[in-house]
MDAnalysis code that builds the backbone (N, CA, C; Angstrom):
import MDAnalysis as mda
import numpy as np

u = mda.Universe.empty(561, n_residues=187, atom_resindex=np.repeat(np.arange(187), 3), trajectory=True)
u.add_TopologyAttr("name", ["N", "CA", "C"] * 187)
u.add_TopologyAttr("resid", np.arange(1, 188))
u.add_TopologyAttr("resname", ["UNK", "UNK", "UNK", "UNK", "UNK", "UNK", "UNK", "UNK", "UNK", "UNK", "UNK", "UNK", "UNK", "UNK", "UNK", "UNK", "UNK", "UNK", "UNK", "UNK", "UNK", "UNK", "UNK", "UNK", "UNK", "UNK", "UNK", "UNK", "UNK", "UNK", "UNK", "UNK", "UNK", "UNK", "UNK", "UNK", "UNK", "UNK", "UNK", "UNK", "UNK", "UNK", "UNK", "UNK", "UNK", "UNK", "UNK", "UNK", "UNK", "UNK", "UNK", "UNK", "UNK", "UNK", "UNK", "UNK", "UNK", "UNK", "UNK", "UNK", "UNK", "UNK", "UNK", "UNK", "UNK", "UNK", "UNK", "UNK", "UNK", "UNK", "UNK", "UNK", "UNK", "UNK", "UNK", "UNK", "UNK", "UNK", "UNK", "UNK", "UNK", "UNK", "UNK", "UNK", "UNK", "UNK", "UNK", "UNK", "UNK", "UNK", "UNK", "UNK", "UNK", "UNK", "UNK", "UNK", "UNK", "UNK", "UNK", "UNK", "UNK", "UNK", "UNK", "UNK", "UNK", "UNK", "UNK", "UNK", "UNK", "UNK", "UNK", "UNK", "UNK", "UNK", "UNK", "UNK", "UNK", "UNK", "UNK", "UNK", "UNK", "UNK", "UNK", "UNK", "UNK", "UNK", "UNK", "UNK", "UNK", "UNK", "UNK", "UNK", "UNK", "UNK", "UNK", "UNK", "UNK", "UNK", "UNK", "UNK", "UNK", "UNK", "UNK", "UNK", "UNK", "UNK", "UNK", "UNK", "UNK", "UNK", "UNK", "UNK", "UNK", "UNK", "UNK", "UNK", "UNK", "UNK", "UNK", "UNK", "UNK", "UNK", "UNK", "UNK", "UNK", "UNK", "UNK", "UNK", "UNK", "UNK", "UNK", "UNK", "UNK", "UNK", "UNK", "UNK", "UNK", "UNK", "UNK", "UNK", "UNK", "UNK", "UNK", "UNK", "UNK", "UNK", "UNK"])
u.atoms.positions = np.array([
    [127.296, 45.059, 48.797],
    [126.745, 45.021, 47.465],
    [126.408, 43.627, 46.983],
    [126.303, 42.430, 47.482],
    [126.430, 41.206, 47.416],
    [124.903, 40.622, 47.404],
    [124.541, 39.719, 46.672],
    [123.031, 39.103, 47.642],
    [123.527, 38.448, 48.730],
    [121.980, 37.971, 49.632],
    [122.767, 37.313, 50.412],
    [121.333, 36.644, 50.711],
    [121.378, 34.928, 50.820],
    [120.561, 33.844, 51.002],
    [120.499, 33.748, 52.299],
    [119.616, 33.380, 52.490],
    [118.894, 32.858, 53.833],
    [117.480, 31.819, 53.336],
    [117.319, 31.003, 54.460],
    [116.740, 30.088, 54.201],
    [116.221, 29.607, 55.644],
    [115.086, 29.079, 55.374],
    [114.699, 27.401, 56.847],
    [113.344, 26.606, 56.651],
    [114.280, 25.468, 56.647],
    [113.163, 24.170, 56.550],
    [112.471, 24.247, 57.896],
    [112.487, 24.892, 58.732],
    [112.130, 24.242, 60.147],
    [109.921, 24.655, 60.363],
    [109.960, 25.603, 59.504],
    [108.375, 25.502, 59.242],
    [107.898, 23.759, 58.749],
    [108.404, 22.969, 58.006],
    [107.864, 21.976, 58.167],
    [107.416, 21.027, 58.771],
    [108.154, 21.493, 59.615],
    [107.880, 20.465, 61.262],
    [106.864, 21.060, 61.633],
    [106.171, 21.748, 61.286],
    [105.066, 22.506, 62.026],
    [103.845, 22.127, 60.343],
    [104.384, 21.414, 59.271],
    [103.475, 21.122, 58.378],
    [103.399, 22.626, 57.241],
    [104.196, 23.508, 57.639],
    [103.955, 24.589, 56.464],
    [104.876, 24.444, 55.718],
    [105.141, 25.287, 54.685],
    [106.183, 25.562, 53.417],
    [107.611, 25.865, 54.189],
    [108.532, 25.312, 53.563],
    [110.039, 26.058, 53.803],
    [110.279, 27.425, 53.388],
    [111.308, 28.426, 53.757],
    [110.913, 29.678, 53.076],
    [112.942, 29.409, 52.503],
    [112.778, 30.117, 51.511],
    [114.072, 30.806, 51.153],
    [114.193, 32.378, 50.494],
    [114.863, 32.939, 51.062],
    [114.852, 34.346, 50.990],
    [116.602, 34.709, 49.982],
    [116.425, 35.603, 49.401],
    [117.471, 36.623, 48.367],
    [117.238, 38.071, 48.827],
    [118.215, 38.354, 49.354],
    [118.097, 39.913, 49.751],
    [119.363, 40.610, 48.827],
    [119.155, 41.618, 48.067],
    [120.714, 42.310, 47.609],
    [120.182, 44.427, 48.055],
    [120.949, 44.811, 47.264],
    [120.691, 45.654, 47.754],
    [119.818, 46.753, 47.775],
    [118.930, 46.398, 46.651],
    [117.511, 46.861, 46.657],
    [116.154, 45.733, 47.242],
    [116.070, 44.717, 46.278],
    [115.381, 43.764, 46.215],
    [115.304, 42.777, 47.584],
    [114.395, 42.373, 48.141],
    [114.329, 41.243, 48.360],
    [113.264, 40.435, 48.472],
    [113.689, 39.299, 47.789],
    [112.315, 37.915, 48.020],
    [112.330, 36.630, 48.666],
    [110.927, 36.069, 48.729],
    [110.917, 35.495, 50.141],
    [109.922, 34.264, 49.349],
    [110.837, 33.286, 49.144],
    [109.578, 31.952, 48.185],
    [109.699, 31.048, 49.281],
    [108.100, 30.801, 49.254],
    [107.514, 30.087, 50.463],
    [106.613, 29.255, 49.240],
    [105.381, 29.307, 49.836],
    [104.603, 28.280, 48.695],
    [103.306, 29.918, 48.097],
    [104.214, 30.796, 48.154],
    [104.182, 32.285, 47.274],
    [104.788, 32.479, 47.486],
    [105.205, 33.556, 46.528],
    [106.426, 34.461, 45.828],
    [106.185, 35.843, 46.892],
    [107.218, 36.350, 47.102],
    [106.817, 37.901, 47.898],
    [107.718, 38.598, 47.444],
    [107.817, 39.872, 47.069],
    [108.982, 40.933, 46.377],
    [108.914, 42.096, 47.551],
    [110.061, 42.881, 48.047],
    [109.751, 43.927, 48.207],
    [111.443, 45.089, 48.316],
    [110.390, 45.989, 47.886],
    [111.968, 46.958, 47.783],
    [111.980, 47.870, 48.825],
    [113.535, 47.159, 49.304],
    [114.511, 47.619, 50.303],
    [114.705, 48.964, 50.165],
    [114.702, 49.941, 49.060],
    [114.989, 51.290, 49.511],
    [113.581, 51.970, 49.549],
    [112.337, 51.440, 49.057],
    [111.359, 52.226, 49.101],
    [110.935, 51.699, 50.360],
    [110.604, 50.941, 51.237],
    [110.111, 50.415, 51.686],
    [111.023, 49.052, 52.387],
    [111.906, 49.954, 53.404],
    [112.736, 48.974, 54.327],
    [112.329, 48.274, 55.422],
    [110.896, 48.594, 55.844],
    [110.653, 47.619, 56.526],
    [109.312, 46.680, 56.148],
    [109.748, 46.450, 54.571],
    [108.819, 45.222, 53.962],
    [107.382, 44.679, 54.352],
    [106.651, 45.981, 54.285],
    [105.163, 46.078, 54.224],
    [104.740, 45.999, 53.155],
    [105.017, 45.929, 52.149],
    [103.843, 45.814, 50.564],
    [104.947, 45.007, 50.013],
    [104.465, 43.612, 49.692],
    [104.674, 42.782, 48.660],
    [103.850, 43.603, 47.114],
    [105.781, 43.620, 46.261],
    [104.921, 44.112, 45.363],
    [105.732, 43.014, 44.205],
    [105.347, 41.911, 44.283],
    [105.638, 40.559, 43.573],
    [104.786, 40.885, 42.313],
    [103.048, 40.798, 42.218],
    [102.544, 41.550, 41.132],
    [103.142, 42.390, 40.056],
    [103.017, 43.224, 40.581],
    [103.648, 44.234, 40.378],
    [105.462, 44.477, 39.140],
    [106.397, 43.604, 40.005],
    [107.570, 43.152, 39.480],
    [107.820, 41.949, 38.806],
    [106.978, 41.129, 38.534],
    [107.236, 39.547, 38.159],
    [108.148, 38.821, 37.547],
    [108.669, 39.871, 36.588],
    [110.109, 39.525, 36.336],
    [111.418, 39.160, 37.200],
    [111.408, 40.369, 38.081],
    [112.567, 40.619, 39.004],
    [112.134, 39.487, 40.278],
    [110.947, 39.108, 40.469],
    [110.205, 38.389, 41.620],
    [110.754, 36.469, 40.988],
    [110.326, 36.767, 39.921],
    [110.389, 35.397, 39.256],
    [111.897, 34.924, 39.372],
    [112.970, 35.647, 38.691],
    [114.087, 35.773, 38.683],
    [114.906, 35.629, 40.216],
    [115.034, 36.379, 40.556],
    [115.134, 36.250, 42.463],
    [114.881, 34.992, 43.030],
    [113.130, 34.420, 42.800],
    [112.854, 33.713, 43.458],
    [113.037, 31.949, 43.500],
    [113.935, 31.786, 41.636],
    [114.214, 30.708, 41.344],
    [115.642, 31.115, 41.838],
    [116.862, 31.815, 41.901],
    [117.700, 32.144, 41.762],
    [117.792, 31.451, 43.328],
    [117.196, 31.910, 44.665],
    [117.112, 31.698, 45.958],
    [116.762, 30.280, 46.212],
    [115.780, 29.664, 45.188],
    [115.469, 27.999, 45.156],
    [116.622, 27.426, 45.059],
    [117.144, 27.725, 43.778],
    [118.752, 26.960, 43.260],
    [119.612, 26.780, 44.694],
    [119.831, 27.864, 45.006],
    [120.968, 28.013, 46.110],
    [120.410, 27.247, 47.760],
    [118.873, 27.351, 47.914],
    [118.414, 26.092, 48.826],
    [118.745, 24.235, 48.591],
    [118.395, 24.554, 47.048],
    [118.797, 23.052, 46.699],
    [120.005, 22.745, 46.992],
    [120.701, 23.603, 46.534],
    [122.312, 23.254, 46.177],
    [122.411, 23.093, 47.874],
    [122.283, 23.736, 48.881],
    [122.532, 23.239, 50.171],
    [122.124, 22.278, 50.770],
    [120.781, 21.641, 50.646],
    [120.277, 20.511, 50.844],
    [121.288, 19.659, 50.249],
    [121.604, 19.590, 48.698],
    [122.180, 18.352, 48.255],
    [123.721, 18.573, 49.081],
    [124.305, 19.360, 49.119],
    [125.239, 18.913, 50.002],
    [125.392, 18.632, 51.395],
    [124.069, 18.559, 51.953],
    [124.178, 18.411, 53.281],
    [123.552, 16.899, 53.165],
    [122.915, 16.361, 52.388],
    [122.165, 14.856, 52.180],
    [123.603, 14.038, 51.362],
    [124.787, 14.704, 51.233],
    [125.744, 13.923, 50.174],
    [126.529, 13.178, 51.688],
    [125.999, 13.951, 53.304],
    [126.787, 13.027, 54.382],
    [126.729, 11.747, 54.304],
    [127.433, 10.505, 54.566],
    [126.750, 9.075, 54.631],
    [126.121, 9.238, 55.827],
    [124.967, 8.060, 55.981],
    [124.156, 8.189, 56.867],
    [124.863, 7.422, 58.183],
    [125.723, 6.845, 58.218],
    [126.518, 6.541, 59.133],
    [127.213, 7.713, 60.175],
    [127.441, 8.750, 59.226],
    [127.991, 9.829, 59.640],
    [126.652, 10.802, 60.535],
    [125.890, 10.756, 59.389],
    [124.547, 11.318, 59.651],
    [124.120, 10.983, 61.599],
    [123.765, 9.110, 61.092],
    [123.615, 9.324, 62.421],
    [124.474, 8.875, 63.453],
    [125.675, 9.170, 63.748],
    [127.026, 9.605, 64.729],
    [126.620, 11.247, 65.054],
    [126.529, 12.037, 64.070],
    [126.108, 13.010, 64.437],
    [124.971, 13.855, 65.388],
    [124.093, 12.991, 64.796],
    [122.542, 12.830, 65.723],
    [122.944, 11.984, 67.126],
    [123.755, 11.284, 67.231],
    [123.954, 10.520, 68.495],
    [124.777, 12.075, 69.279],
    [125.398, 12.444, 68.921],
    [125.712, 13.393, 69.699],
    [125.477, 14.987, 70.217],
    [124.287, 14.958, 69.359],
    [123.290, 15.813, 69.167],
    [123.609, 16.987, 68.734],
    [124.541, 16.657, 67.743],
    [124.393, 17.501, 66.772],
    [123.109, 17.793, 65.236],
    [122.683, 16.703, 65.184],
    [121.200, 16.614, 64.349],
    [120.374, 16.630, 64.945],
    [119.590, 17.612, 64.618],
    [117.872, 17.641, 65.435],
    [117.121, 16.654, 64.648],
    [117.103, 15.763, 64.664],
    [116.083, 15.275, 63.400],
    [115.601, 15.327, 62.290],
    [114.663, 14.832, 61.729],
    [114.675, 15.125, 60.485],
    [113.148, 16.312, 60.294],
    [113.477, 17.243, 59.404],
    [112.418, 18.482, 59.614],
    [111.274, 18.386, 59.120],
    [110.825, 17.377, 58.986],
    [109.321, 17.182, 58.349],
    [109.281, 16.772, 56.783],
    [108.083, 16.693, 56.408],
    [108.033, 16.153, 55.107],
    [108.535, 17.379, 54.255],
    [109.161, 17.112, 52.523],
    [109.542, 18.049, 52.009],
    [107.973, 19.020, 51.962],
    [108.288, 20.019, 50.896],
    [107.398, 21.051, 50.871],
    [106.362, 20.470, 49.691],
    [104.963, 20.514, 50.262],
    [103.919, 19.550, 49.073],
    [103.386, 21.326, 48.803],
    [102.444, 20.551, 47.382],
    [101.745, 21.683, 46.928],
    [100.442, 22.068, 47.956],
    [100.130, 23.050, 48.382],
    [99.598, 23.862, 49.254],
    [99.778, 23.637, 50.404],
    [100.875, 23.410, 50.786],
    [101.909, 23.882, 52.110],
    [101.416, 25.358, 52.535],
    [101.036, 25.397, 53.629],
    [100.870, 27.170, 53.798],
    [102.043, 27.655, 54.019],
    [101.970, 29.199, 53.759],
    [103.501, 29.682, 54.111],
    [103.607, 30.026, 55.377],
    [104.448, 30.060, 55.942],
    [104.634, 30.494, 57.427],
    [104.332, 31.928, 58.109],
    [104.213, 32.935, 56.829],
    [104.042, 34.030, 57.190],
    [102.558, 34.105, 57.343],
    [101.599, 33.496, 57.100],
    [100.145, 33.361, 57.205],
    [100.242, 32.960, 58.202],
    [100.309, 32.012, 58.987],
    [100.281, 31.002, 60.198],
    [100.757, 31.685, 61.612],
    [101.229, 32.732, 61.372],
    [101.937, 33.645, 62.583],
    [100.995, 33.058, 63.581],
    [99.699, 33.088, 63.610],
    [98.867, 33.315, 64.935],
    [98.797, 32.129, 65.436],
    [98.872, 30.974, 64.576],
    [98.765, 29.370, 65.194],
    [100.340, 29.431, 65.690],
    [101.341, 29.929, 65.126],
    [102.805, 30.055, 66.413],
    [102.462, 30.439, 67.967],
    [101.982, 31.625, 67.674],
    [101.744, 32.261, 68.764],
    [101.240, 31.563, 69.744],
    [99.633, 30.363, 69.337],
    [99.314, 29.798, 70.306],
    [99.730, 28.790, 70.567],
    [101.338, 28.281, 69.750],
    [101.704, 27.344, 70.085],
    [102.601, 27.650, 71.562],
    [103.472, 28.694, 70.894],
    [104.483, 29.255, 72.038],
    [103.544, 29.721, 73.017],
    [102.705, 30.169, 73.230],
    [101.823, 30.135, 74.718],
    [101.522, 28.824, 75.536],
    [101.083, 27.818, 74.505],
    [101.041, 26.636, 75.148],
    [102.345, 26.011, 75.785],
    [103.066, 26.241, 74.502],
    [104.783, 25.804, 75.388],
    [105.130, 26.170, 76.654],
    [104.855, 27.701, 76.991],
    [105.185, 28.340, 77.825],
    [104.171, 27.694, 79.140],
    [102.389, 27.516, 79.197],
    [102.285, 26.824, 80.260],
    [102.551, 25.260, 80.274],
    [103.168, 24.864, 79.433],
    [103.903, 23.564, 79.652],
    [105.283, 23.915, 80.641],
    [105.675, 24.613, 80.285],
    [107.325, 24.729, 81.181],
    [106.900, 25.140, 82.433],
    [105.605, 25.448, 82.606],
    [105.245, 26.062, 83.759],
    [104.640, 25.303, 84.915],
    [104.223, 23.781, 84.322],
    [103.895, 22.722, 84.748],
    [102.218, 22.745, 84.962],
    [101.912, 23.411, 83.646],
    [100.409, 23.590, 83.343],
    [100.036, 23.405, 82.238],
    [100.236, 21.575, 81.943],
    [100.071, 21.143, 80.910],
    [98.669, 21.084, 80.548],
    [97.763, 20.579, 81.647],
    [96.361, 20.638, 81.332],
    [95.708, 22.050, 80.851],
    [96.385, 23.083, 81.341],
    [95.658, 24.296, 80.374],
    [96.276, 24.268, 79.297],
    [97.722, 23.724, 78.761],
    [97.792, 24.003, 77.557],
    [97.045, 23.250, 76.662],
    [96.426, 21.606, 77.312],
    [96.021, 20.760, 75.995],
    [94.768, 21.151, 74.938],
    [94.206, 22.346, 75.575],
    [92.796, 22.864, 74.746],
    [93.308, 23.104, 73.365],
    [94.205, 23.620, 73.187],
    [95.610, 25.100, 72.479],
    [95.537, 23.739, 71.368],
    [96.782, 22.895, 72.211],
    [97.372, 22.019, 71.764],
    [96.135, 21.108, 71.242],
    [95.553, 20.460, 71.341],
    [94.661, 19.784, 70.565],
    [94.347, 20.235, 69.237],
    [93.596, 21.651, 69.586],
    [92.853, 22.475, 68.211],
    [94.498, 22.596, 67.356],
    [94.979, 22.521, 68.117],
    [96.971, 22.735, 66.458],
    [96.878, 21.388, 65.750],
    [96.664, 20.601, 66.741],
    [97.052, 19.301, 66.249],
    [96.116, 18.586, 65.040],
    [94.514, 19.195, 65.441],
    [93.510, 18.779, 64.550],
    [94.154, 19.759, 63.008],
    [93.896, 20.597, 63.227],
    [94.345, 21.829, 62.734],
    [95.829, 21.771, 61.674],
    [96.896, 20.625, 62.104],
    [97.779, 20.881, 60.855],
    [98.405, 19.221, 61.611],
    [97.605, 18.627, 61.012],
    [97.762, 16.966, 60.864],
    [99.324, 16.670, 60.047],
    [99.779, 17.781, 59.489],
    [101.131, 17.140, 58.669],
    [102.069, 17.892, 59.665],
    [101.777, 18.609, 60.754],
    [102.369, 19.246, 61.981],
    [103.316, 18.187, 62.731],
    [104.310, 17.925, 62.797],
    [104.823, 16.936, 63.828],
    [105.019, 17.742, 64.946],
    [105.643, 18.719, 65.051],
    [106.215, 19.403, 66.259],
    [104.486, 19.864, 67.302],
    [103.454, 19.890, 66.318],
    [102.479, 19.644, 66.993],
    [101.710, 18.647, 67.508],
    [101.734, 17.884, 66.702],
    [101.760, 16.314, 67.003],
    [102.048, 15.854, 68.168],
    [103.624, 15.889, 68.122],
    [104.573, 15.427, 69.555],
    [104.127, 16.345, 70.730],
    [103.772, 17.454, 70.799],
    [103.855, 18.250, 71.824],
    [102.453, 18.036, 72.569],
    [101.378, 17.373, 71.624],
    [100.032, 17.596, 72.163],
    [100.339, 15.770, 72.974],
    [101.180, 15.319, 72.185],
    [101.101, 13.920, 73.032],
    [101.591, 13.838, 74.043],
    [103.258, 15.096, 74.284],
    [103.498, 14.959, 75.363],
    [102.779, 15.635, 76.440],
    [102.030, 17.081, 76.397],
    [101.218, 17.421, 77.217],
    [100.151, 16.189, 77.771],
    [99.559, 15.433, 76.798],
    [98.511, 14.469, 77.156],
    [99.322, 13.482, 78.135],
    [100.708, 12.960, 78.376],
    [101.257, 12.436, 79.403],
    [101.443, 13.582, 80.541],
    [101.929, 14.277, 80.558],
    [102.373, 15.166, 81.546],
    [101.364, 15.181, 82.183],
    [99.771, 15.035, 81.435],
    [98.900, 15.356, 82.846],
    [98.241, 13.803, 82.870],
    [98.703, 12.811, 82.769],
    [98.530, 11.596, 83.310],
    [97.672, 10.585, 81.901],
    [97.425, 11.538, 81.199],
    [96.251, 10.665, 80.052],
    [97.065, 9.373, 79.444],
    [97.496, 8.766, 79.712],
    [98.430, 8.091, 79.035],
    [97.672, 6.541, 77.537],
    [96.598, 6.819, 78.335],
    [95.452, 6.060, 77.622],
    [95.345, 7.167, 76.302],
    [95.379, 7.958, 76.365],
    [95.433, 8.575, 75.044],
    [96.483, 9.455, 74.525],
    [97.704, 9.331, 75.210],
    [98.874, 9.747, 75.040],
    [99.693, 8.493, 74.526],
    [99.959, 7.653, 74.616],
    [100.671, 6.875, 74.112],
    [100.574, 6.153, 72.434],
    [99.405, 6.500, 72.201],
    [99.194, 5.654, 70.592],
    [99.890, 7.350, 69.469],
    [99.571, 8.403, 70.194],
    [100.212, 9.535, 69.491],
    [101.405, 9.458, 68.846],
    [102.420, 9.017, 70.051],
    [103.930, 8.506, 69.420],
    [103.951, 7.650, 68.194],
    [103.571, 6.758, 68.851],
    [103.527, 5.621, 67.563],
    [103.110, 6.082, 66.784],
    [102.046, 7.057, 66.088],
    [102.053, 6.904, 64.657],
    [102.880, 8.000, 64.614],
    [103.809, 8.988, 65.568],
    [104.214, 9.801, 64.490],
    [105.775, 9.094, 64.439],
    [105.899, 8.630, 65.098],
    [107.407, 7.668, 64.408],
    [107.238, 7.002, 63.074],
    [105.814, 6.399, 63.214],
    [105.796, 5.469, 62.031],
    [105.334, 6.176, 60.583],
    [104.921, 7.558, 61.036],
    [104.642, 8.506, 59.804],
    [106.114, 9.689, 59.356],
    [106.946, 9.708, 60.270],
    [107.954, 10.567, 59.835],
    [108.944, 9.555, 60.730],
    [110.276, 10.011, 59.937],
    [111.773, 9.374, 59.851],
    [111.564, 9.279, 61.173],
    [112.301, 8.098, 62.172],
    [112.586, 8.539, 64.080],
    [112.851, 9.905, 64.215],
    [112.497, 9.943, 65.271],
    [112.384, 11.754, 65.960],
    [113.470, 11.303, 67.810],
    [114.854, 11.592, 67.798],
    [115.112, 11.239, 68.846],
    [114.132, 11.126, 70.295],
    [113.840, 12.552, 70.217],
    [112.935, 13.102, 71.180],
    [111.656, 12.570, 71.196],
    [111.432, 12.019, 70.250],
    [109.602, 11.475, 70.277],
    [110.258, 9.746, 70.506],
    [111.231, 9.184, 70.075],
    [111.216, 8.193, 70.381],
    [111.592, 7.960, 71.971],
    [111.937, 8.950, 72.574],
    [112.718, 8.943, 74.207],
    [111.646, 8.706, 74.423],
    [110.931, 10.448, 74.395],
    [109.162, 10.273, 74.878],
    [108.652, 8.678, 74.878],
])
């Protein structure tokens, strides 16, 4: 009978909106950079946003689910950064997740299909078929410039298949445009 929060910044690394979600036991909403409502007993497997529709209960919910994102951020930014990065040395911190959420951030639930061709490209990367992935990987990279995780990945494909003439200036700006990235600084 409880709500129950859920949340993830990790769309930003990819340049879209963070989402935070409120589920109780009818209701649940999903604030991205839109509001989404949908009810759990009419409609349990959350095909019709009916945010319109409810705006009260949508509105309500959807600041209610913000609060409780903030409130976790600020206690997870109250670590000293000493601690912070001891932690990251032992890899327990992935880095830092991208820029906060700007106004027209897309939401992640739009973007499904640019995932898709990301994780395909990933996949002939692990496969040691980086040169077919860089077509993929390029068009992401033009495609969501506030993208780091696309960013990094199109630079490292561009080494993997020897370009290094145009693989190497990639890093550099995305270190120098977002916080160090362990992994992009190894790269």
């Amino acid at each position: 009978g409880r709500d129950v929060y859920s949340g993830s910044l990790y769309p930003r690394a990819a340049g879209w909106h963070g989402l935070a979600a409120l589920s109780g036991p009818r209701w649940k909403v999903i604030r991205s950079s839109e509001t989404e409502l949908y009810d759990l007993e009419a409609d349990p497997n959350e095909t019709r946003n009916i945010a319109a529709a409810h705006t009260r209960t949508a509105q309500t919910m959807g600041d209610a689910a913000a609060r409780m994102g903030a409130s976790g951020t600020a206690r997870a930014s109250a670590v000293s950064p000493e601690t912070q990065e001891r932690l990251r040395a032992l890899g327990y911190v992935g880095g830092a997740t991208g820029a906060p959420d700007a106004d027209g951030a897309a939401n992640p639930a739009t973007e499904v299909a640019g995932w898709v061709r990301f994780e395909h490209a990933l996949s002939l990367m692990q496969a040691g078929r980086a040169r077919e992935a860089l077509p993929a990987l390029a068009s992401l990279a033009a495609a969501y410039p506030d993208g780091r995780v696309f960013q990094s990945t199109y630079a490292r494909a561009l080494s993997d298949t020897g370009d290094t003439r145009r693989a190497l200036p990639l890093p550099r700006r995305i270190v120098a445009r977002w916080p160090p990235d362990a992994v992009v600084l190894h790269h």
